[in-house]
PyMOL Python script that loads the backbone (N, CA, C, O; Angstrom):
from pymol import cmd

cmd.read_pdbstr("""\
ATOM      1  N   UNK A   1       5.835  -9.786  -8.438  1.00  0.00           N
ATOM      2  CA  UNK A   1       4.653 -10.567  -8.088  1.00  0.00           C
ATOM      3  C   UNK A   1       3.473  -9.696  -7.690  1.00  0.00           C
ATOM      4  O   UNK A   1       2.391  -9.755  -8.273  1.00  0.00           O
ATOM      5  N   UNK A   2       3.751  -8.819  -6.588  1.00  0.00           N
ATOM      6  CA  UNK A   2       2.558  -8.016  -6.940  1.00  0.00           C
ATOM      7  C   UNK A   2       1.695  -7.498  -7.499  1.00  0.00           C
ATOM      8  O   UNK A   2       0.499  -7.471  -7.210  1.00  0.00           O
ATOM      9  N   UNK A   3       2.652  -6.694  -8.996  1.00  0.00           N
ATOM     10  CA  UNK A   3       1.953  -6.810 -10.223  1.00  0.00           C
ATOM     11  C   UNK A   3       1.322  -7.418 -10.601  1.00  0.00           C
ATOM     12  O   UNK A   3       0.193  -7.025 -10.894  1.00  0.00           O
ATOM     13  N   UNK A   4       1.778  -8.915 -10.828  1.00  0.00           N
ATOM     14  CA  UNK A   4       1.285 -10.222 -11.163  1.00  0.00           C
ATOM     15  C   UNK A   4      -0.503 -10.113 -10.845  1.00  0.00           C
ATOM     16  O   UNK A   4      -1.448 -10.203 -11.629  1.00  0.00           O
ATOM     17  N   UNK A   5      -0.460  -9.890  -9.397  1.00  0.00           N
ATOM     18  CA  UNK A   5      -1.431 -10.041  -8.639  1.00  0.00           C
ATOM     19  C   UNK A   5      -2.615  -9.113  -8.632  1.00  0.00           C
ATOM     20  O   UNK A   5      -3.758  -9.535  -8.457  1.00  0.00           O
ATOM     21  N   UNK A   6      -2.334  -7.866  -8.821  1.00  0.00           N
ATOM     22  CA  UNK A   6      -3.404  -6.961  -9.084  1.00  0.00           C
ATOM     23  C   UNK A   6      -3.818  -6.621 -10.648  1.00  0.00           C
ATOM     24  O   UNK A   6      -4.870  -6.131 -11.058  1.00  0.00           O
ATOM     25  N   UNK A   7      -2.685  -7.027 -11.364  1.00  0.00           N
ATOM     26  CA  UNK A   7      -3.209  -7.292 -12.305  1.00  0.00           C
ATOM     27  C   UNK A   7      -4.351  -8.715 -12.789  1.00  0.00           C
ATOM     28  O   UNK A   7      -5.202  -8.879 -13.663  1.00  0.00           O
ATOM     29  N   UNK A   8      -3.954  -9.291 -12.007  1.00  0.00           N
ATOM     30  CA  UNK A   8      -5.436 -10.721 -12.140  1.00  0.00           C
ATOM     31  C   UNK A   8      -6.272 -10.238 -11.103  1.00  0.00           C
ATOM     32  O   UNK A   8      -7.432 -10.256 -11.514  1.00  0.00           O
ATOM     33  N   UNK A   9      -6.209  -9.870 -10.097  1.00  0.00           N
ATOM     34  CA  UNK A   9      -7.423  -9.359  -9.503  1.00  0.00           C
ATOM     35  C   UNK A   9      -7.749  -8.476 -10.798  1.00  0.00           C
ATOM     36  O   UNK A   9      -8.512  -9.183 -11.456  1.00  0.00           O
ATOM     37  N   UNK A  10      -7.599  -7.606 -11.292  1.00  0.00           N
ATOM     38  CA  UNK A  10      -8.536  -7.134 -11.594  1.00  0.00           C
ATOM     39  C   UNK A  10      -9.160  -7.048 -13.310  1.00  0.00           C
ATOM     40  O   UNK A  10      -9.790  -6.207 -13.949  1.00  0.00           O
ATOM     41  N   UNK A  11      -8.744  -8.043 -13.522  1.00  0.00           N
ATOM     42  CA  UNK A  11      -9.655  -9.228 -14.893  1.00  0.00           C
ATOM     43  C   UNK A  11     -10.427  -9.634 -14.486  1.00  0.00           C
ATOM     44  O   UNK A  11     -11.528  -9.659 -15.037  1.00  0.00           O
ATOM     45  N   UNK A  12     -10.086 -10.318 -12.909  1.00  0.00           N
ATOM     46  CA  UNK A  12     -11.387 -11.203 -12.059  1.00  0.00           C
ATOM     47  C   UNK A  12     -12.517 -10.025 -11.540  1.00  0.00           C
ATOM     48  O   UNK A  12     -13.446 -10.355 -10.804  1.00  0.00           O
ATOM     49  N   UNK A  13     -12.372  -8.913 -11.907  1.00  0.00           N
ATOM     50  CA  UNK A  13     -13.736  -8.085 -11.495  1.00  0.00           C
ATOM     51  C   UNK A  13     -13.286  -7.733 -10.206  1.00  0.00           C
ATOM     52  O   UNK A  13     -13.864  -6.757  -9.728  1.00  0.00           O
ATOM     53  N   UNK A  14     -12.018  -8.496  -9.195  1.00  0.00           N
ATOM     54  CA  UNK A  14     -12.042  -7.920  -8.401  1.00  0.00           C
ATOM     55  C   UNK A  14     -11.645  -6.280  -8.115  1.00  0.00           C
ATOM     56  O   UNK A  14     -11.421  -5.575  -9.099  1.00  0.00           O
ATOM     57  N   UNK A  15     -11.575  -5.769  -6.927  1.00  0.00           N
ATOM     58  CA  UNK A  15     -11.401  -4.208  -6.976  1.00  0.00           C
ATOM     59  C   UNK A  15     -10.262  -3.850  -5.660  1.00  0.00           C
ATOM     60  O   UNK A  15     -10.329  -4.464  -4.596  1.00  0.00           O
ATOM     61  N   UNK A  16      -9.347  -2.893  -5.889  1.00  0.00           N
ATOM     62  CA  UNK A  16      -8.666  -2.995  -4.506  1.00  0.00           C
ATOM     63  C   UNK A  16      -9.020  -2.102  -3.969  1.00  0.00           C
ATOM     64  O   UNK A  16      -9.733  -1.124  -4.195  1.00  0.00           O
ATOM     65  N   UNK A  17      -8.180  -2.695  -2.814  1.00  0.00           N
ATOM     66  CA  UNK A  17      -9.044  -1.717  -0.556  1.00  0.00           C
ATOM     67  C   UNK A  17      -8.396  -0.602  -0.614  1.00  0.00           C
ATOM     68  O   UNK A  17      -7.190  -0.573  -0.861  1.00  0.00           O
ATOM     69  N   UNK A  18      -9.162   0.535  -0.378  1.00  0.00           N
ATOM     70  CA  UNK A  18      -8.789   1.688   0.085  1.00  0.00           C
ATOM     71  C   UNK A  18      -7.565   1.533   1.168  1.00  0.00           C
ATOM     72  O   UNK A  18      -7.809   0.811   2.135  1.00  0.00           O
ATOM     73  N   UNK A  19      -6.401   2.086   1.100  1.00  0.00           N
ATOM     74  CA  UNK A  19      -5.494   2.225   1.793  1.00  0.00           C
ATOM     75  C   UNK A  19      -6.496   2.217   4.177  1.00  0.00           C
ATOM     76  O   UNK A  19      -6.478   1.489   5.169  1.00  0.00           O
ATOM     77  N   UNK A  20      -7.084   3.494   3.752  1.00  0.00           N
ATOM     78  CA  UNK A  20      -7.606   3.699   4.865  1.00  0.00           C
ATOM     79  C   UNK A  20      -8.785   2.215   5.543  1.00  0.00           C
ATOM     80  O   UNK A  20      -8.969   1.848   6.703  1.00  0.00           O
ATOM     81  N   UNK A  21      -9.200   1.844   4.614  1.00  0.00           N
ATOM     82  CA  UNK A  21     -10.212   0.620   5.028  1.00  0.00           C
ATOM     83  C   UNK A  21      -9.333  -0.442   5.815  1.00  0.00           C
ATOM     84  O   UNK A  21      -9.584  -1.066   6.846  1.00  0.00           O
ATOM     85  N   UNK A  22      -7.945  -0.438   4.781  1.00  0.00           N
ATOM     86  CA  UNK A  22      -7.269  -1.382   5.200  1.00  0.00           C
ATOM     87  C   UNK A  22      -6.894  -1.399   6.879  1.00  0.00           C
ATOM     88  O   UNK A  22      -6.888  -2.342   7.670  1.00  0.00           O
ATOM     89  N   UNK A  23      -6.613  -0.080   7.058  1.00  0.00           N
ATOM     90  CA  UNK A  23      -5.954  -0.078   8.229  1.00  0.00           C
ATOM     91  C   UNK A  23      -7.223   0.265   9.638  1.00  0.00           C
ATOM     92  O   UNK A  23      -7.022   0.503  10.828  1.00  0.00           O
ATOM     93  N   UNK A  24      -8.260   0.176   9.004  1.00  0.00           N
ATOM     94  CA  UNK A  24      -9.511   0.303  10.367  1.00  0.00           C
ATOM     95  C   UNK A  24     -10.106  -0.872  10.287  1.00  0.00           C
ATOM     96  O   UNK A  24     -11.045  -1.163  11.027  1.00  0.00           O
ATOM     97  N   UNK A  25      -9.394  -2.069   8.941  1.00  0.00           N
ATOM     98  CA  UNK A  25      -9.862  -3.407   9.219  1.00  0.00           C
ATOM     99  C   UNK A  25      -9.473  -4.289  10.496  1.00  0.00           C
ATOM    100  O   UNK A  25     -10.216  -5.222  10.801  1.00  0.00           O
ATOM    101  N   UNK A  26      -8.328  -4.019  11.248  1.00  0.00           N
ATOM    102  CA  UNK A  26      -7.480  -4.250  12.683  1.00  0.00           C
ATOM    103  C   UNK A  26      -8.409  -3.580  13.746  1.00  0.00           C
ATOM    104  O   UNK A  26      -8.164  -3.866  14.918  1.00  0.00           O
ATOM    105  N   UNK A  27      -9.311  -2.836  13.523  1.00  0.00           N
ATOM    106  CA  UNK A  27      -9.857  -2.300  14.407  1.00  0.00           C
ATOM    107  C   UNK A  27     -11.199  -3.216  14.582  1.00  0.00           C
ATOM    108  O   UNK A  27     -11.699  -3.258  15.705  1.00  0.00           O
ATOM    109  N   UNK A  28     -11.837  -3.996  13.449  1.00  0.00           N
ATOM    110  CA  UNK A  28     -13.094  -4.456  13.252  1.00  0.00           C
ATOM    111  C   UNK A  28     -13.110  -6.054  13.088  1.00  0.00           C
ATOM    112  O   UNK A  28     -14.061  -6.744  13.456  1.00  0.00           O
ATOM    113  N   UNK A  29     -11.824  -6.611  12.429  1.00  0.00           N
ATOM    114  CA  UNK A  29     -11.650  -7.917  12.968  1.00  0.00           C
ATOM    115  C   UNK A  29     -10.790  -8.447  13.839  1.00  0.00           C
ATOM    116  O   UNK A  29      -9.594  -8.739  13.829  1.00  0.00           O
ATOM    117  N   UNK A  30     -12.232  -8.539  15.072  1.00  0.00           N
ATOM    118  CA  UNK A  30     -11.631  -9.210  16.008  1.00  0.00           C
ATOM    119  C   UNK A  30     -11.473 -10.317  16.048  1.00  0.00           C
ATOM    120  O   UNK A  30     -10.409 -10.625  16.585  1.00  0.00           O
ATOM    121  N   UNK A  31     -12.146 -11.227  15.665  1.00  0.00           N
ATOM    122  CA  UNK A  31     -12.376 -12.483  15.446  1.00  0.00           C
ATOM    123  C   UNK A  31     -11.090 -13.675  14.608  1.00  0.00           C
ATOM    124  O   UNK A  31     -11.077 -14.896  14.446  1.00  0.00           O
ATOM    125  N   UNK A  32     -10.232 -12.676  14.278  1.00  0.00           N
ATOM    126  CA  UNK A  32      -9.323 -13.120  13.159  1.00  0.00           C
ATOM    127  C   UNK A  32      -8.633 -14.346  14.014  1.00  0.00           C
ATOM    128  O   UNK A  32      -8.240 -14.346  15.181  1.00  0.00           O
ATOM    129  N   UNK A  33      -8.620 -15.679  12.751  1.00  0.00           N
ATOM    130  CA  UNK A  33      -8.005 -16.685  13.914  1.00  0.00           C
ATOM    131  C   UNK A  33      -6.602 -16.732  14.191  1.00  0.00           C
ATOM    132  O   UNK A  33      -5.857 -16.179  13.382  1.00  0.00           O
ATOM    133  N   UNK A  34      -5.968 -17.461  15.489  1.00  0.00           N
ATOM    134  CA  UNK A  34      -4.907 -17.289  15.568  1.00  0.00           C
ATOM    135  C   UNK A  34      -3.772 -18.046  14.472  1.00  0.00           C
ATOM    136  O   UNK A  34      -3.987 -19.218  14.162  1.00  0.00           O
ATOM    137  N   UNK A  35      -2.772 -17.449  14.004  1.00  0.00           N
ATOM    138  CA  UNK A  35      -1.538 -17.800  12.956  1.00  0.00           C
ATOM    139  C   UNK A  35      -1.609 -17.078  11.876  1.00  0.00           C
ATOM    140  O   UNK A  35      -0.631 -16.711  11.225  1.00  0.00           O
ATOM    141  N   UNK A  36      -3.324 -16.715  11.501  1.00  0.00           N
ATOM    142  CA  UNK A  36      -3.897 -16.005  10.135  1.00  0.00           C
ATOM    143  C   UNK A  36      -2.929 -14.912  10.017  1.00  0.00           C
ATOM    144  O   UNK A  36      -2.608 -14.471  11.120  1.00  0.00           O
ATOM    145  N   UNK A  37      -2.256 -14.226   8.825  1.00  0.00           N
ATOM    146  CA  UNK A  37      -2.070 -13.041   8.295  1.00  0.00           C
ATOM    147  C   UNK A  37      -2.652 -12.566   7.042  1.00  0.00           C
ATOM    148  O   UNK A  37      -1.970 -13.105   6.171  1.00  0.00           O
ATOM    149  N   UNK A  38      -3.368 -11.990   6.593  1.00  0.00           N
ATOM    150  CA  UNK A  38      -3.562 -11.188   5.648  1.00  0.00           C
ATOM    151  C   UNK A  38      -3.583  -9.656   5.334  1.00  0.00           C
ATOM    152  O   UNK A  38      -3.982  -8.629   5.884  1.00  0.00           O
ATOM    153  N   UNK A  39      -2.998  -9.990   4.259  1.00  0.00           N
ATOM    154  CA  UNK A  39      -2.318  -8.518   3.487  1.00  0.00           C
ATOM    155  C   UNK A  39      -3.689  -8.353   2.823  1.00  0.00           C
ATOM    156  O   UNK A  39      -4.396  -9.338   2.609  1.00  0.00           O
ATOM    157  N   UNK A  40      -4.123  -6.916   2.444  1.00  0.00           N
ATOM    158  CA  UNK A  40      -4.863  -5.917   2.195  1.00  0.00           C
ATOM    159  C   UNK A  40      -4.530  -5.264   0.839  1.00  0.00           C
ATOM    160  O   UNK A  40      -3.801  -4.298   0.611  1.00  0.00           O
ATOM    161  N   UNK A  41      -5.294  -6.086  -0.062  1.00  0.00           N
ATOM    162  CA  UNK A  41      -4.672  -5.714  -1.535  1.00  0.00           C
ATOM    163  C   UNK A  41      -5.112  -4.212  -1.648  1.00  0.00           C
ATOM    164  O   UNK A  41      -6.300  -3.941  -1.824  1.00  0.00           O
ATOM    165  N   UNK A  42      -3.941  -3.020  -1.524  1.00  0.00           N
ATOM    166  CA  UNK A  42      -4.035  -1.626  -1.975  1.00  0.00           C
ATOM    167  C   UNK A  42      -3.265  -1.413  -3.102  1.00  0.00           C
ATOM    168  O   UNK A  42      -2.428  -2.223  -3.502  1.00  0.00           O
ATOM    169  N   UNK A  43      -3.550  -0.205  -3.704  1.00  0.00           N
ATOM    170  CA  UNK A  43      -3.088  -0.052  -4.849  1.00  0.00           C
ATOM    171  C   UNK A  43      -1.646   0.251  -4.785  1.00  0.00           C
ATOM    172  O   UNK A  43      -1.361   1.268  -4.154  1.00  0.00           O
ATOM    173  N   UNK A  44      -0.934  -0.243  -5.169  1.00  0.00           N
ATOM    174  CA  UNK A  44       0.352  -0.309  -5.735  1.00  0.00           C
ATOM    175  C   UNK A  44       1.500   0.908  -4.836  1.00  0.00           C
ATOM    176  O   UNK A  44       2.358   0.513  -4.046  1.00  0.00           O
ATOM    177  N   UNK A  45       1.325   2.042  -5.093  1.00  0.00           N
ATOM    178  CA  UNK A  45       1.668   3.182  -4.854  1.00  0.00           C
ATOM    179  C   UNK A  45       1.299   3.623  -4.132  1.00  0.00           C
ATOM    180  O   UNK A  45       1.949   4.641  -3.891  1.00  0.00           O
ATOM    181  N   UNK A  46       0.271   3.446  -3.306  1.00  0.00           N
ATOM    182  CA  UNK A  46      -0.598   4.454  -1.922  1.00  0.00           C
ATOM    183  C   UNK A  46      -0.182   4.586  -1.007  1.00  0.00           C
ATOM    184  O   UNK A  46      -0.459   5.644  -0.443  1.00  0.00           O
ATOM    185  N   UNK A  47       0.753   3.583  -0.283  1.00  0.00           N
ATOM    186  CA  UNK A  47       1.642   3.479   1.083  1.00  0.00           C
ATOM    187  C   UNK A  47       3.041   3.252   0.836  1.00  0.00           C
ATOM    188  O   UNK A  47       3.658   2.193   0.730  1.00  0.00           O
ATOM    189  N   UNK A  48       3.577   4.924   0.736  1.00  0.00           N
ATOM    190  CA  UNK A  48       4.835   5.041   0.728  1.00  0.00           C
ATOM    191  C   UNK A  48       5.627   5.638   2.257  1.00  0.00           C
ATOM    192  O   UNK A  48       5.500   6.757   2.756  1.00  0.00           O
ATOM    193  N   UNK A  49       6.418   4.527   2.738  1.00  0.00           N
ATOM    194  CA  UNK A  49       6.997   4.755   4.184  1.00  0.00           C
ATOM    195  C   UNK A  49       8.263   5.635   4.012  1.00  0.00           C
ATOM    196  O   UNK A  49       8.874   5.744   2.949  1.00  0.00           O
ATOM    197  N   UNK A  50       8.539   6.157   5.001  1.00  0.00           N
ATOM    198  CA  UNK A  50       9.988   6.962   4.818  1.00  0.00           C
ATOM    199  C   UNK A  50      11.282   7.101   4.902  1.00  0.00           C
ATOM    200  O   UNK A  50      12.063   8.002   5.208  1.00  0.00           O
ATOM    201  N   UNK A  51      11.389   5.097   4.278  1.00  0.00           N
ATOM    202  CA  UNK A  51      12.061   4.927   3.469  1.00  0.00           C
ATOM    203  C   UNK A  51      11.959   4.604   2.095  1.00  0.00           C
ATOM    204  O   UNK A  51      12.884   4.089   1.468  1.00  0.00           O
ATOM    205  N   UNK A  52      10.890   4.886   1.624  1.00  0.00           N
ATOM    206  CA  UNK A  52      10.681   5.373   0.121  1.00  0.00           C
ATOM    207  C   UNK A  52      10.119   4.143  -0.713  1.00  0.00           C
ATOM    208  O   UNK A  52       9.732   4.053  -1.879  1.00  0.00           O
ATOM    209  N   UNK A  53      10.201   3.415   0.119  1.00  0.00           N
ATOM    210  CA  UNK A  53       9.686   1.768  -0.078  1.00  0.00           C
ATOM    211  C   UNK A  53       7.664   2.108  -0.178  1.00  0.00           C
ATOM    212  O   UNK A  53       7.071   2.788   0.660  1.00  0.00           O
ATOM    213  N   UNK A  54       7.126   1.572  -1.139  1.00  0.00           N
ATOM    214  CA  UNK A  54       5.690   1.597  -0.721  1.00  0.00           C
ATOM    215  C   UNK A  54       5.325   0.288  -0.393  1.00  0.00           C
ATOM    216  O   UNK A  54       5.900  -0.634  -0.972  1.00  0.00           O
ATOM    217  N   UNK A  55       4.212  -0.010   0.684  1.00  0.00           N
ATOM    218  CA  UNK A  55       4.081  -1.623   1.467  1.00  0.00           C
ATOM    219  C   UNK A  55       2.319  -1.003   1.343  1.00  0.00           C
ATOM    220  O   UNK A  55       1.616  -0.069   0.958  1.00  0.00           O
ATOM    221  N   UNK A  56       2.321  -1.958   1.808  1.00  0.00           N
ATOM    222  CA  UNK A  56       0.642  -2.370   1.788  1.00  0.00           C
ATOM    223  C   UNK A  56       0.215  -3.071   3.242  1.00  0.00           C
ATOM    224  O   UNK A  56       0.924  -4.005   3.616  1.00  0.00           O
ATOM    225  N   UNK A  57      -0.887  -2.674   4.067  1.00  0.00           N
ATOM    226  CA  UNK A  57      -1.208  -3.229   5.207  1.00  0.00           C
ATOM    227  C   UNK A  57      -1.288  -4.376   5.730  1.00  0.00           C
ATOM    228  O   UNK A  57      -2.345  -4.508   5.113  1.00  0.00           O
ATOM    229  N   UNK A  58      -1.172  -5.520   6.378  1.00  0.00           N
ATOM    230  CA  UNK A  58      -0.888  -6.645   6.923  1.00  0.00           C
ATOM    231  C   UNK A  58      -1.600  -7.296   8.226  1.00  0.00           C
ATOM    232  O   UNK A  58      -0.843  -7.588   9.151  1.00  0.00           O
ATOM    233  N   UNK A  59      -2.907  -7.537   8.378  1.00  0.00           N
ATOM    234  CA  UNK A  59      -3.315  -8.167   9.447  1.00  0.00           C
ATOM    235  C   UNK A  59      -3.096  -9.200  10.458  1.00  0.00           C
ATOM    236  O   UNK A  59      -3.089 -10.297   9.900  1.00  0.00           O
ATOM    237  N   UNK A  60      -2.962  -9.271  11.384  1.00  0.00           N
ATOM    238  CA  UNK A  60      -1.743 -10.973  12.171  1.00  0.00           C
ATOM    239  C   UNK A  60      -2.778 -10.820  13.519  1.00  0.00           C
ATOM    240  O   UNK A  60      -3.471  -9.968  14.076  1.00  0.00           O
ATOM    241  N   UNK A  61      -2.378 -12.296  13.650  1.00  0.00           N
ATOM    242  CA  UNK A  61      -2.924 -12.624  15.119  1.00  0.00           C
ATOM    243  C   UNK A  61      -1.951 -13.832  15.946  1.00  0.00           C
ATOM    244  O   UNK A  61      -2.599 -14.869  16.088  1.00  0.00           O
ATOM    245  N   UNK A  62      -1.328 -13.867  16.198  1.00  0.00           N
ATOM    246  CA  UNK A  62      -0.039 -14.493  16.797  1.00  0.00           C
ATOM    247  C   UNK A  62       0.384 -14.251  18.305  1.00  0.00           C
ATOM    248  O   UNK A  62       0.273 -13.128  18.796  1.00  0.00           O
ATOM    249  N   UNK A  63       0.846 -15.271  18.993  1.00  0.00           N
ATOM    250  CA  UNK A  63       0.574 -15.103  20.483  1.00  0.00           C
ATOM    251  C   UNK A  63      -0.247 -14.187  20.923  1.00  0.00           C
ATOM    252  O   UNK A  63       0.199 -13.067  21.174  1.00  0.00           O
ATOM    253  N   UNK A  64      -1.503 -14.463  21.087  1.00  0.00           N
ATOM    254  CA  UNK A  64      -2.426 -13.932  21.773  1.00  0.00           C
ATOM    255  C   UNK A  64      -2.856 -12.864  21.253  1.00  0.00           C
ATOM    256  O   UNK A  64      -4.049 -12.675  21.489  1.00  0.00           O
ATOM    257  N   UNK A  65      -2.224 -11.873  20.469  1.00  0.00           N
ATOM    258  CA  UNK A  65      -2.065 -10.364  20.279  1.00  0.00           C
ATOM    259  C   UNK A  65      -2.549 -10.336  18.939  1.00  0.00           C
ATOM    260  O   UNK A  65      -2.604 -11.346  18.236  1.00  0.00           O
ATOM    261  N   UNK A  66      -2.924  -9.122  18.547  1.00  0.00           N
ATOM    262  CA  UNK A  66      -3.431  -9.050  16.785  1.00  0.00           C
ATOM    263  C   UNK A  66      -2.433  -7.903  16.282  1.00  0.00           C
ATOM    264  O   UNK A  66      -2.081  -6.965  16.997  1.00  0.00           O
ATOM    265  N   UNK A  67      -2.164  -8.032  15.417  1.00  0.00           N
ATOM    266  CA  UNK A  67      -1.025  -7.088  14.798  1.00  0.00           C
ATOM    267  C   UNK A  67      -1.517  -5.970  13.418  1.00  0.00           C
ATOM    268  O   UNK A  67      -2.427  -6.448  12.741  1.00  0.00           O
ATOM    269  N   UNK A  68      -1.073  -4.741  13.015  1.00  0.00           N
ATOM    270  CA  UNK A  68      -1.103  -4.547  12.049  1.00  0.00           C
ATOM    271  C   UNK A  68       0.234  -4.263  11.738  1.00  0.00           C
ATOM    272  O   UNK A  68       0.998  -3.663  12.493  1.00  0.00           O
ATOM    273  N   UNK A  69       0.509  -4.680  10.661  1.00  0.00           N
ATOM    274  CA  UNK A  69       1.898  -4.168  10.158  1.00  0.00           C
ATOM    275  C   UNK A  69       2.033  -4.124   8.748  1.00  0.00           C
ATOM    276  O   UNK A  69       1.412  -4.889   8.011  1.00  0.00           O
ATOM    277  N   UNK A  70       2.861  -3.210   8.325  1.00  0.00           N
ATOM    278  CA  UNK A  70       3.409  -3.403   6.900  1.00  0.00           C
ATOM    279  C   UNK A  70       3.897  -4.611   5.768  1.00  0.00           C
ATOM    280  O   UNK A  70       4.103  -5.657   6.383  1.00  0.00           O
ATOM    281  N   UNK A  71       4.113  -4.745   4.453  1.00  0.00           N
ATOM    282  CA  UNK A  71       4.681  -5.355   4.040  1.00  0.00           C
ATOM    283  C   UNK A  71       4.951  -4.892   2.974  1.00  0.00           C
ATOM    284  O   UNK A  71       4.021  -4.373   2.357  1.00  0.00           O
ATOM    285  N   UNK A  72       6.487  -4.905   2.274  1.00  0.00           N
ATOM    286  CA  UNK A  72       6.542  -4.057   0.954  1.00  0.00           C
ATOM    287  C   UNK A  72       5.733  -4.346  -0.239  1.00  0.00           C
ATOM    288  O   UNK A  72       5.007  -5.313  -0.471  1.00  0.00           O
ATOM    289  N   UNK A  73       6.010  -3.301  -0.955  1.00  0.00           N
ATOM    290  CA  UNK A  73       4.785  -3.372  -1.885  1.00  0.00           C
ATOM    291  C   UNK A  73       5.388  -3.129  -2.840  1.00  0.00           C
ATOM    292  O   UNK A  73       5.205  -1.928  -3.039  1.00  0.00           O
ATOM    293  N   UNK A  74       6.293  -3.696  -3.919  1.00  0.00           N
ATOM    294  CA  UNK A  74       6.910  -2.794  -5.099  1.00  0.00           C
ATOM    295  C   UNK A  74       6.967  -4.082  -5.830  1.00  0.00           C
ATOM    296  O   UNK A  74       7.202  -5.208  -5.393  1.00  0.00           O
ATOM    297  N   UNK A  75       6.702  -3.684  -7.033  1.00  0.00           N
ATOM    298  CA  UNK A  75       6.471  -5.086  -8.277  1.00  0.00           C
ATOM    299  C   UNK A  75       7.135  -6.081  -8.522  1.00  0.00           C
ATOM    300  O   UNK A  75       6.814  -6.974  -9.306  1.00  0.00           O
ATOM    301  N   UNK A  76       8.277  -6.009  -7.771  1.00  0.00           N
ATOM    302  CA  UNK A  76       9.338  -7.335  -7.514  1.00  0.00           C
ATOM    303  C   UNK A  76       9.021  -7.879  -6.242  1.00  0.00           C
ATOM    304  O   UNK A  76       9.259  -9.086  -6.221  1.00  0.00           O
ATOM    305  N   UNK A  77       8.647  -7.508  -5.351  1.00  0.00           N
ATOM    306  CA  UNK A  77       8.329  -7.918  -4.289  1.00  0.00           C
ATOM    307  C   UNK A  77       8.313  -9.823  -4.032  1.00  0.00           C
ATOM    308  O   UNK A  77       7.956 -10.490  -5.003  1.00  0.00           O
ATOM    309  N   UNK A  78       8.453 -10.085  -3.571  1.00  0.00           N
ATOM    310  CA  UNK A  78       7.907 -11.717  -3.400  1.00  0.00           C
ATOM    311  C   UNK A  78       6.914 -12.035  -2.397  1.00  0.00           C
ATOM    312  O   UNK A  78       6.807 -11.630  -1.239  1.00  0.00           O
ATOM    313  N   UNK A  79       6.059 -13.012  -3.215  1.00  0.00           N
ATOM    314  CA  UNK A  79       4.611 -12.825  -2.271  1.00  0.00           C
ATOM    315  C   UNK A  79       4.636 -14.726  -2.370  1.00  0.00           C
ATOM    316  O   UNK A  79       4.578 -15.320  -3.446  1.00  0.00           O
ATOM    317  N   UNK A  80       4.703 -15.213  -1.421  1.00  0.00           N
ATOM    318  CA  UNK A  80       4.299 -16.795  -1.291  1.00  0.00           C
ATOM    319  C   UNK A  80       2.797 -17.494  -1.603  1.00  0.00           C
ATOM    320  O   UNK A  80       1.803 -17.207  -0.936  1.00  0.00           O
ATOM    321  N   UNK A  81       2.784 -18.619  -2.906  1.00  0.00           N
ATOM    322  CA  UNK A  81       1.464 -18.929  -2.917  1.00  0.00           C
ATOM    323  C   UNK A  81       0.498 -19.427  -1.239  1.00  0.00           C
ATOM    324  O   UNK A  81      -0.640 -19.853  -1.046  1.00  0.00           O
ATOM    325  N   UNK A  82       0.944 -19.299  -0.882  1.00  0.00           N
ATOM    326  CA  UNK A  82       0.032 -19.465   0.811  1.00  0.00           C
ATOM    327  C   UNK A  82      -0.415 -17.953   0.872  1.00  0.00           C
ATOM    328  O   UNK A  82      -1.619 -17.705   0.937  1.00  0.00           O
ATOM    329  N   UNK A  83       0.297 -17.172   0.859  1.00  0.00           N
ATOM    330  CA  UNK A  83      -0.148 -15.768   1.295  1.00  0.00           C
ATOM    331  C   UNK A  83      -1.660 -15.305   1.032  1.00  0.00           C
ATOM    332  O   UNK A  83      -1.900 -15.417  -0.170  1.00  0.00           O
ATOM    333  N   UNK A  84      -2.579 -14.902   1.635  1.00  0.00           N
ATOM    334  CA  UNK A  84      -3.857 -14.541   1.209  1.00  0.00           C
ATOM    335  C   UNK A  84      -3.984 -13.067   1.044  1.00  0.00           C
ATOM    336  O   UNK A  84      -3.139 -12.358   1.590  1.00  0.00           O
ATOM    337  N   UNK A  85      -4.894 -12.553   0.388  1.00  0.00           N
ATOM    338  CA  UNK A  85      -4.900 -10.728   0.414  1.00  0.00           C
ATOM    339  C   UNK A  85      -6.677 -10.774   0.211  1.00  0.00           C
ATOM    340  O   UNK A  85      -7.259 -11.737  -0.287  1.00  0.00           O
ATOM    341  N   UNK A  86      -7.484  -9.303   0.800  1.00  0.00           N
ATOM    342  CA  UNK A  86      -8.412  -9.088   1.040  1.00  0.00           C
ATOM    343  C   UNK A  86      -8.046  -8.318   0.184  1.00  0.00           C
ATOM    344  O   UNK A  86      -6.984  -7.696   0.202  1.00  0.00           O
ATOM    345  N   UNK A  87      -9.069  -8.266  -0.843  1.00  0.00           N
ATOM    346  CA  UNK A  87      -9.806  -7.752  -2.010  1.00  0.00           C
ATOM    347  C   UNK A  87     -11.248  -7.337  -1.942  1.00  0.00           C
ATOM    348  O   UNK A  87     -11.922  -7.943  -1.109  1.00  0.00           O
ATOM    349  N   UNK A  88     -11.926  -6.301  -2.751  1.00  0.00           N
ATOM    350  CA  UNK A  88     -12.773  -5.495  -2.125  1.00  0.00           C
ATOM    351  C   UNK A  88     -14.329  -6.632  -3.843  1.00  0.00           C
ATOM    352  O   UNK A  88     -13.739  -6.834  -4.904  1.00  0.00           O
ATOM    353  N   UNK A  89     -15.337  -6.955  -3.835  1.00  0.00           N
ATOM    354  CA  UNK A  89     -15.712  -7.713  -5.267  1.00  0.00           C
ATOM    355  C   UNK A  89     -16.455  -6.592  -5.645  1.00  0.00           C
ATOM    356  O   UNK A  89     -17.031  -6.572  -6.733  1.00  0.00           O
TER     357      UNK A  89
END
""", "prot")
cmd.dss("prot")
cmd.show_as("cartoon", "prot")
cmd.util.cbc("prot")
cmd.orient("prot")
């Protein structure tokens, strides 16, 4: 599904987030409402953890607190139509 996904982003003109943008976006939205998560469409391969898995950044705001965290990123992956991702136009 991921595939799926950056491959139509980017027919739609859209463009993906710098790995690094992604992760100083937790720093700049504060405002994010509470329950929201969004994932940070990066390219495919850029965030490889050490377990060899590559994930892509994850924004949350849930009890009170704002989160950044991971989520895997590999072309089988399963991504839920609810899920939203920040894309760069």
């Amino acid at each position: 599904y991921p595939l799926k996904f950056h491959n139509k982003s980017l027919k739609k003109k859209f463009k993906l987030v710098e790995p690094y943008i992604g992760l100083l976006l937790r720093l700049h939205y504060n405002e994010q409402p509470n329950k929201e998560w969004l994932r940070i469409a990066v390219p495919l391969k850029s965030m490889k953890d050490s377990d060899g898995i590559y994930h892509l950044p994850k924004l949350g705001h849930a009890l009170k607190f704002f989160f950044l965290e991971t989520y895997w990123s590999y072309p089988d992956a399963i991504f839920h139509p609810h899920n939203e991702f920040v894309v760069k136009k």
